[in-house]
C-alpha positions, 0 to 999 in steps of 0.5 A: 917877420913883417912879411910874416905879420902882414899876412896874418892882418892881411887874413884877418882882414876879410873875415873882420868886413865880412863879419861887421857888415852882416852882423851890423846889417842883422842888428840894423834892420832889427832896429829898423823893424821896431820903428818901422811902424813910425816911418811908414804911412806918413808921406816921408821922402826917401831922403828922411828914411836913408837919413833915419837909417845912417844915423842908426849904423853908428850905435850899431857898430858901436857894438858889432865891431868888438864881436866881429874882431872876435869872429875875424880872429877865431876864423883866421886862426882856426883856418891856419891850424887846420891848413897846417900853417901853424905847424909849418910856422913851428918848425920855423921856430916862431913862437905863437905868441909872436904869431899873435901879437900883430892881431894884439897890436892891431886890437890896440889901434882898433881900441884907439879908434873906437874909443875916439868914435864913442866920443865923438862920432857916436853921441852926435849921431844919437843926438841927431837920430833922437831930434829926428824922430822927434820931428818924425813923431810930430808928422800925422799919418798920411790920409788913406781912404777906402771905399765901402769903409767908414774912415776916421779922417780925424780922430773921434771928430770926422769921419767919411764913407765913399762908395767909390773912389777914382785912384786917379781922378780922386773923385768920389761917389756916394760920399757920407760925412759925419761931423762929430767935432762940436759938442753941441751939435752933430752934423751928417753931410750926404752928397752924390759926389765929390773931390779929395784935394788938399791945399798948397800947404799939403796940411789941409784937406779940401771936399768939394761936395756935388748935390747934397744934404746937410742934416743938423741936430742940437743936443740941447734941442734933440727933437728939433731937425735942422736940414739944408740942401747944396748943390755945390759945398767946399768943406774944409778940414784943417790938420789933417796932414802935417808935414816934416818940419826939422829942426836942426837947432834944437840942443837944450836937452840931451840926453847921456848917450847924445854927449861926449865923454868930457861932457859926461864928466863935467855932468858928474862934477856939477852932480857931485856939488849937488850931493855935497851940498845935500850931504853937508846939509843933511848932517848939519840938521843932524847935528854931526857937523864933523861928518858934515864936512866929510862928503865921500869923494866920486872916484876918477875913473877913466873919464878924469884921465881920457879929459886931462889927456885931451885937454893936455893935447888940445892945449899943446896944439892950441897957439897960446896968445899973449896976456897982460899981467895984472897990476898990483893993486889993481881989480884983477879978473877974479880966478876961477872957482875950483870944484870944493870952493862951489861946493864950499859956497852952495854948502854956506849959502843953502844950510839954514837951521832946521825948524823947531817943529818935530814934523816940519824938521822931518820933512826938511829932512826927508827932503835933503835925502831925497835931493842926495839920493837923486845927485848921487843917481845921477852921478851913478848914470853918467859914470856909467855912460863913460866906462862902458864907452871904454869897456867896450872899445877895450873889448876889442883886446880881450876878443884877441886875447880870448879867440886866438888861443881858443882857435889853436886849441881846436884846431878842427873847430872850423866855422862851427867853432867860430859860431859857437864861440862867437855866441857863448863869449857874446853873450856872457860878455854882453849879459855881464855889461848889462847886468853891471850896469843895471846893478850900478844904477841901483847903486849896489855896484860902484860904475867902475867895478860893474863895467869893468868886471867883465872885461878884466875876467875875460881879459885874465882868461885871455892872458891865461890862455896866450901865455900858454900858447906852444905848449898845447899837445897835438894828436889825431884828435886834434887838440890838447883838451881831447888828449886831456880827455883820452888820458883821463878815460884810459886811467880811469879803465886802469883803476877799474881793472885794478 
């Protein structure tokens, strides 16, 4: 049976590299074309550009490894009932479930792997992605000249018109500056000819201006014309280039998506003493000091189990160092606050009574929920975060359960049934994920249940389905479901006879 199980992992592992490199590759240069317009025209070296594109592959994978399991499945599946290796497996007395489970165990380690990768590898390069196009932002557009065009050199305070430039010499002919940068006087500088150059810091851009005028008007003075000539002038404009300036220190600030799951979690712990303390304030004001001490509780979910886990593991393999004992008596180190005790703190320390003016205690009120519907959003959005981390490296299980059984029921389906499998199943999972969480930010759905309910749905179906599998028909129609439909039209013509 191993020979047997390597074959099947050894079928499906092309069609699984085939189908995450083109459909990571179709998802990247989608993204890629939204911020082409913020990559181009700035002087970037190559180097920035292939960074910019290796930290956006991670996201992508991210979602196109469980839609290439499900491709990798139904192709390989399909093509061993159409070859009739199924049927030759039949007579050897294996049993299709049997058939499945290495590509079900196989989904397994790939679930453990991506959910490693949510983890770790994936808020990482999203937050080294957003730093980057944060400094990319802050770079001004490579200056680019055309002759016969009025060309804004600096937005609404500089602009030139060349009659000609030399590529190669970036000399120029027939040269008109407009110099609108001051207020109280506009500046027109006409000359023969010129030079572009910029300085050794890249950042400046210097004319040198050949046998020329300069005209001056003030707006205080508009009757009055001020007018010099040059035979040689040096003007120069400041900040018309900015280089890219990285920094790579830049962590105060990030985002959901930039942290890991253990990061999340500790983001809803410190939201959820926010809540409380809002929640018993709140309903002391109220006078309802009983409620007050009856905040609702933020279920656990899969990131409290994933951090006790890590945490367990982390410390098994830590070496332990030795620590005193305390004396009796003495000032011991003070142990740490739990969770209830800050809660129980911030709730003595923040509940002052209310005011004894009706508006001014209306207000105060309005304030409190307003602080409790911001922590409980909060809350809300992290736990998002981390269930859809699980659900969708879970995805990779439900995909194997969903396709194989749907590829030995069409045995005929061939790459059609791959595509459109492949498309019906992406999008009702992916429209479910995004409609769940949309509805779990808006607090009508508990994060769990809204991140979840696709995948247990499918995954039910695909239990369904693989539990099924062997008592599928087999007629020249090739599937059960069209000899469901022959059955089902050759008893209606008999009633209609009768």
């Amino acid at each position: 049976m191993k020979i047997v199980a390597r074959y099947i992992l050894r079928e499906h592992l092309g069609p699984l590299v085939f189908a995450l490199s083109a459909l990571t590759s179709l998802m990247l240069l989608n993204f890629v074309a939204k911020r082409f317009g913020d990559l181009v025209g700035k002087g970037l070296p190559w180097t920035v550009i292939a960074e910019f594109m290796m930290l956006s592959i991670p996201f992508t994978v991210a979602m196109t490894l469980p839609m290439a399991v499900l491709v990798a499945t139904l192709h390989a599946f399909s093509r061993f009932a159409s070859e009739n290796e199924i049927t030759a497996f039949k007579a050897s007395g294996v049993s299709m479930q049997l058939l499945v489970r290495p590509v079900i165990l196989a989904s397994v380690v790939l679930t453990l792997f991506m959910v490693w990768f949510n983890d770790q590898v994936l808020p990482r390069a999203n937050h080294r992605l957003a730093t980057l196009q944060s400094d990319i932002a802050r770079v001004k557009p490579t200056l680019a000249l055309q002759e016969q065009v009025i060309n804004e050199v600096v937005p609404r305070q500089l602009f030139l018109r060349a009659g000609r430039i030399e590529s190669g010499s970036n000399q120029m002919r027939d040269v008109t500056i407009y110099d609108l940068g001051d207020p109280s006087r506009r500046r027109t500088i006409v000359a023969d000819s010129g030079i572009l150059a910029f300085t050794a810091s890249g950042e400046d851009l210097l004319l040198t201006l050949q046998s020329g005028s300069t005209t001056e008007v003030s707006s205080e003075e508009p009757d009055r014309l001020q007018r010099s000539f040059f035979r040689e002038d040096v003007y120069k404009v400041r900040g018309v280039a900015v280089r890219l300036d990285r920094q790579e220190d830049r962590t105060a600030y990030k985002s959901d998506r930039e942290l890991s799951v253990c990061e999340l979690q500790a983001r809803v712990t410190e939201a959820a003493v926010q809540r409380d303390s809002a929640w018993a304030r709140l309903h002391r004001a109220a006078g309802d000091s009983t409620k007050a001490e009856r905040a609702p509780s933020v279920p656990g979910g899969a990131g409290v189990l994933y951090c006790r886990a890590t945490a367990f593991v982390s410390g098994l393999l830590k070496p332990k160092e030795a620590q005193a004992a305390p004396v009796a008596g003495a000032g011991g180190p003070t142990p740490p606050a739990t969770e209830a005790t800050v809660a129980t703190v911030a709730t003595a320390v923040t509940a002052v009574p209310a005011p004894q003016d009706n508006g001014a205690a209306e207000l105060v009120t309005s304030g409190m929920r307003l602080e409790l519907e911001i922590a409980q959003h909060a809350i809300d959005q992290f736990r998002v975060e981390i269930e859809k981390k699980f659900a969708i490296a879970t995805a990779c299980i439900v995909f194997v359960l969903l396709g194989a059984p749907i590829a030995l029921r069409f045995p005929r389906g061939g790459v059609g049934l791959t595509i459109g499998v492949s498309l019906g199943v992406f999008g009702i999972y992916y429209v479910g994920l995004l409609g769940g969480e949309a509805l779990a930010d808006r607090a009508l759905v508990d994060p769990g249940i809204a991140m979840w309910a696709t995948n247990i749905l499918l995954g039910l179906v695909g239990v369904v389905l693989t539990a099924r599998l062997g008592s599928e028909g087999s007629t020249s129609r090739g599937s059960e479901t069209s000899e469901w439909w022959g059955r089902f039209l050759e008893r209606f013509r008999r009633r209609k006879a009768a």
